[in-house]
C-alpha positions as CSV (number, residue, x, y, z in Angstrom):
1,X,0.0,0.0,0.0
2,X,1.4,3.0,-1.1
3,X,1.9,6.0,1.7
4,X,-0.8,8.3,0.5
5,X,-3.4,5.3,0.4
6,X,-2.3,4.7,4.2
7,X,-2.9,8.0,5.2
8,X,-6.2,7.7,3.2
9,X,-7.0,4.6,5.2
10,X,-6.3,5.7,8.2
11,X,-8.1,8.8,8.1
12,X,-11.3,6.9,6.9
13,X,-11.0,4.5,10.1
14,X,-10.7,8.0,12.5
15,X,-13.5,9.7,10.8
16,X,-15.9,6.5,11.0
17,X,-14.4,6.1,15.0
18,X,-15.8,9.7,15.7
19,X,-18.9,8.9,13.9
20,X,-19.5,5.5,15.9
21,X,-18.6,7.7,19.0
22,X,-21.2,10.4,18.3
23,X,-24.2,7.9,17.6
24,X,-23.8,6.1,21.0
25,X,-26.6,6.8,23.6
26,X,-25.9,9.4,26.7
27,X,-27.0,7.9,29.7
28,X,-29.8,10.6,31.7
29,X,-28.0,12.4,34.2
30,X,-29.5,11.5,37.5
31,X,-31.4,14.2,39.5
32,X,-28.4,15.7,41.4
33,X,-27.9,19.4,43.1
34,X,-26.8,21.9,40.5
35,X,-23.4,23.9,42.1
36,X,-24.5,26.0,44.3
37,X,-25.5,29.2,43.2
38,X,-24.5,32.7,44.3
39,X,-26.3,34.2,46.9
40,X,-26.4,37.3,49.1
41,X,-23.5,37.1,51.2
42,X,-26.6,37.3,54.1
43,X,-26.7,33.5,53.8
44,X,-27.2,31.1,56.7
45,X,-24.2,28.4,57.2
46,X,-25.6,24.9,57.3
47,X,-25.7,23.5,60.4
48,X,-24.7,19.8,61.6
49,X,-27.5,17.8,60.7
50,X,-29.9,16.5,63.1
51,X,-29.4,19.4,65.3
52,X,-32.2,19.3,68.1
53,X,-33.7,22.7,67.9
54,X,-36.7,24.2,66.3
55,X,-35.4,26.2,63.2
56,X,-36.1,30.0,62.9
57,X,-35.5,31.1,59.2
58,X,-33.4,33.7,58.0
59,X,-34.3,35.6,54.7
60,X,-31.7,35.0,51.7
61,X,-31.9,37.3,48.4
62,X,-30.9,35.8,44.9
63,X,-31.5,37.7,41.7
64,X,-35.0,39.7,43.3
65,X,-35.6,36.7,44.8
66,X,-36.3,36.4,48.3
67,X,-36.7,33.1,50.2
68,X,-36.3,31.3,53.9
69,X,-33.0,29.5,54.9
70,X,-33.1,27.5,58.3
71,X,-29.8,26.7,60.1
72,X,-30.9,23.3,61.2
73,X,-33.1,20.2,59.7
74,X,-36.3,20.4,61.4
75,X,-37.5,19.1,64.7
76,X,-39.6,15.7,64.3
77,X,-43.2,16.7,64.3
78,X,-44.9,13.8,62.0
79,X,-46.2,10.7,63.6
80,X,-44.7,7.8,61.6
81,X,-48.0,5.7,62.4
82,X,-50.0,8.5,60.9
83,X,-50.8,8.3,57.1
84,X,-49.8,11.4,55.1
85,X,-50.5,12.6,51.7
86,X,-49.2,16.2,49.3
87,X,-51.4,17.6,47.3
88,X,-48.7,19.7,44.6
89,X,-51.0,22.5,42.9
90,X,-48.9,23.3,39.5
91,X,-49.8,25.7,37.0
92,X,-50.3,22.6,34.8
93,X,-52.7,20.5,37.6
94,X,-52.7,18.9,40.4
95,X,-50.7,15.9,42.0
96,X,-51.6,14.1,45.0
97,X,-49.3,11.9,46.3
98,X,-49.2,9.1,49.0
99,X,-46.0,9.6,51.5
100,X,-43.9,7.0,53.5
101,X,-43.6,8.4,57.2
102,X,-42.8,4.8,57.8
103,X,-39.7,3.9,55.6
104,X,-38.7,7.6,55.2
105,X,-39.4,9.4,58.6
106,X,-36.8,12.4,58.3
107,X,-37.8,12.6,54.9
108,X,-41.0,12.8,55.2
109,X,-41.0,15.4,58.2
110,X,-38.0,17.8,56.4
111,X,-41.3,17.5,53.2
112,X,-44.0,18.9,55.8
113,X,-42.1,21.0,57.7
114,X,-40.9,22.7,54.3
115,X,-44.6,22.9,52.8
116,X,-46.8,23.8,55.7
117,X,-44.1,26.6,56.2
118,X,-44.6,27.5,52.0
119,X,-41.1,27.4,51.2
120,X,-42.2,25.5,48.3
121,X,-45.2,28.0,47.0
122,X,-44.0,29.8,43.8
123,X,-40.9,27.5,43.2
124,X,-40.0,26.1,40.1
125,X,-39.8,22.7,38.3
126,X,-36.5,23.8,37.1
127,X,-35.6,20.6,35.6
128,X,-37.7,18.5,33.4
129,X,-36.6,15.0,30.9
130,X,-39.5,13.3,29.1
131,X,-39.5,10.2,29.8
132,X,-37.6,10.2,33.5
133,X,-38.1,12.8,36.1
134,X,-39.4,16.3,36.5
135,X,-37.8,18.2,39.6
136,X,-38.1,20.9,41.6
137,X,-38.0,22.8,45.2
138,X,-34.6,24.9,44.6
139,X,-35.7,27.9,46.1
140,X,-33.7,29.9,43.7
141,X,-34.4,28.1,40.2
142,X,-31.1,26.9,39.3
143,X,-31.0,23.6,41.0
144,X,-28.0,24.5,42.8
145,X,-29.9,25.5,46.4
146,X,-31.5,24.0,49.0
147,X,-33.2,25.3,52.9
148,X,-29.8,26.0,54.3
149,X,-28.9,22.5,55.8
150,X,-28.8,19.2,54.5
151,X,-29.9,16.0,56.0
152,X,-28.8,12.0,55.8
153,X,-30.1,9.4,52.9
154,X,-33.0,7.1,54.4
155,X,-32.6,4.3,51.8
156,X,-35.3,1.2,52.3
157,X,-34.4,-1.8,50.0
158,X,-38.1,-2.4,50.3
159,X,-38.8,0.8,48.1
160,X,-37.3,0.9,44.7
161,X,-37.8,2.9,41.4
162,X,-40.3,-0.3,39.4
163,X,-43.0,1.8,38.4
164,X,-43.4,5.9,36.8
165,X,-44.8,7.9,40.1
166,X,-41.9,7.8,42.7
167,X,-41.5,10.6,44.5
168,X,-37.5,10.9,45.9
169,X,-35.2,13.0,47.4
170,X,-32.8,14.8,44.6
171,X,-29.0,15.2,45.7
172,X,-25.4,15.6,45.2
173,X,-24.1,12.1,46.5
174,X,-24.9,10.6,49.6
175,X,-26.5,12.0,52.7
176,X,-26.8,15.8,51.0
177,X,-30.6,15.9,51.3
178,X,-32.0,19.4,51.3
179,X,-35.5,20.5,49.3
180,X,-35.2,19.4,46.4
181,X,-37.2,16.5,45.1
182,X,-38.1,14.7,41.6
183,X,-41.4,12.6,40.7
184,X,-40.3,9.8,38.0
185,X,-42.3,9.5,34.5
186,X,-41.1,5.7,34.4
187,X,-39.1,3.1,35.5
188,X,-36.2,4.2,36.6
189,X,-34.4,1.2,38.5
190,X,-30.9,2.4,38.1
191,X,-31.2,4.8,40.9
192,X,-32.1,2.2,43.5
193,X,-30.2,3.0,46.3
194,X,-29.2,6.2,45.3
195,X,-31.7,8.5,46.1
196,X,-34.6,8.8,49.2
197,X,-37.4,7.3,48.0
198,X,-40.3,8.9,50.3
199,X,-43.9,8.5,48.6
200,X,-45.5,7.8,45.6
201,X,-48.3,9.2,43.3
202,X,-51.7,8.7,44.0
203,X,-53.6,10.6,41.8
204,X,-52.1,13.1,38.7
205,X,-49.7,11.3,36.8
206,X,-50.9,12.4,33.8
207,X,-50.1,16.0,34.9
208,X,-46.6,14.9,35.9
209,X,-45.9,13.3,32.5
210,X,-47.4,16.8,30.7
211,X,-45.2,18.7,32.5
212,X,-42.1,16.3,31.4
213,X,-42.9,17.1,27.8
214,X,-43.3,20.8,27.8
215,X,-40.7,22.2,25.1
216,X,-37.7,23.1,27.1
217,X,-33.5,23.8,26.5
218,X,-31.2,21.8,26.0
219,X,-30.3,21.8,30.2
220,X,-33.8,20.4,30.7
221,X,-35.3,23.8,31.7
222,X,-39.0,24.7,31.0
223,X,-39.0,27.4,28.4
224,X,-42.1,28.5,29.5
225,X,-42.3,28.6,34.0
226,X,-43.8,25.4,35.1
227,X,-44.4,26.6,39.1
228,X,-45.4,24.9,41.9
229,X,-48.2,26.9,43.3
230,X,-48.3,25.3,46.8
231,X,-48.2,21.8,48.4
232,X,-50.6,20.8,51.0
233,X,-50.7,18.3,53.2
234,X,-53.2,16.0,55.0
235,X,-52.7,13.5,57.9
236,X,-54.8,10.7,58.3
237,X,-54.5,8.2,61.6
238,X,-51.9,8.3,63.9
């Protein structure tokens, strides 16, 4: 083979390398914390988690937006005999969903404390992947926030990610719990064990799958606000 039909070769098997490269799936990135996101330099440190002590929030500024940060995870308050469900009001519908006090207790109680306070009202599902997950409750919309403190995993090997409706505990690795939670559109098993699973959806899935497919850039963001409008919740028992 002469020398310029080498190099002729060879840059035929590079080119069709890159091609082969560029055609292979992406796997989803998980629900993780964005980087955190500059604030007003009024922010609240987190505190060691598990701290005793009822929190009193402070007020943090980001870009016109103003919103409570606590120095501590909450004091326990549910009853893990009780049943609990969350009704999220969206601008797209409702979703009511069915949460685990029993499997998830700290979970579940950092979810109350955070809604019947209304940190979550007017908050953002900043993140949204047809066919996976749509998440939200970053106080400042850019997935890289959270209440001020973070909290430890409460994995169950009882609950897993079989079926679309899970409603789990978004992160940055392990035991970084914060506000920030996703509802999955469909099976998602290869996050089993990764990520808090504390409830499930009882009623509105076809208002979580909606919201999944609304156009949106190429980070996953809604071009249009999708907002959470409040969450309310309703104990049963107990």
């Amino acid at each position: 083979m002469t020398l310029l039909r080498k190099i002729g070769y060879l840059s035929g098997v590079v080119a069709t390398a890159f091609l082969v490269a560029a055609c292979l799936p992406t796997p989803t990135p998980p629900p993780t914390e964005a980087p955190a996101a500059k604030v007003a330099p009024t922010a609240v440190p987190a505190a060691v988690s598990g701290a005793e002590v009822t929190p009193t929030p402070k007020i943090q500024s980001y870009q016109g937006l103003s919103f409570k940060q606590y120095a501590a995870p909450p004091l326990m308050t549910i009853d893990p005999s009780a049943s609990y469900t969350a009704t999220i009001r969206t601008n797209k519908g409702l979703i009511v969903l069915e949460l685990f006090p029993d499997s998830a207790p700290k979970t579940v109680n950092n979810f109350v404390f955070l809604a019947e306070e209304r940190f979550y009202d007017g908050l953002l599902f900043h993140r949204v992947i047809e066919g996976f997950m749509i998440q939200g409750g970053d106080p400042t919309g850019t997935g890289g926030s959270g209440p001020g403190y973070r909290f430890g995993d409460e994995i169950d090997p009882r609950r897993v990610f079989s079926e679309p409706g899970i409603l789990a505990m978004a992160n940055s690795g392990p035991n970084t719990n914060g506000s920030q939670f996703f509802i999955t559109t469909d099976p998602t098993p290869h996050l089993n064990g990764a990520h808090t699973i504390f409830g499930r959806i009882l009623n509105g899935q076809e208002v979580a799958d909606a919201i999944s497919k609304v156009p949106k850039d190429q980070n996953g963001r809604p071009i249009q606000p999708i907002t959470i409008d409040t969450i309310q919740i309703a104990k049963t028992g107990g």
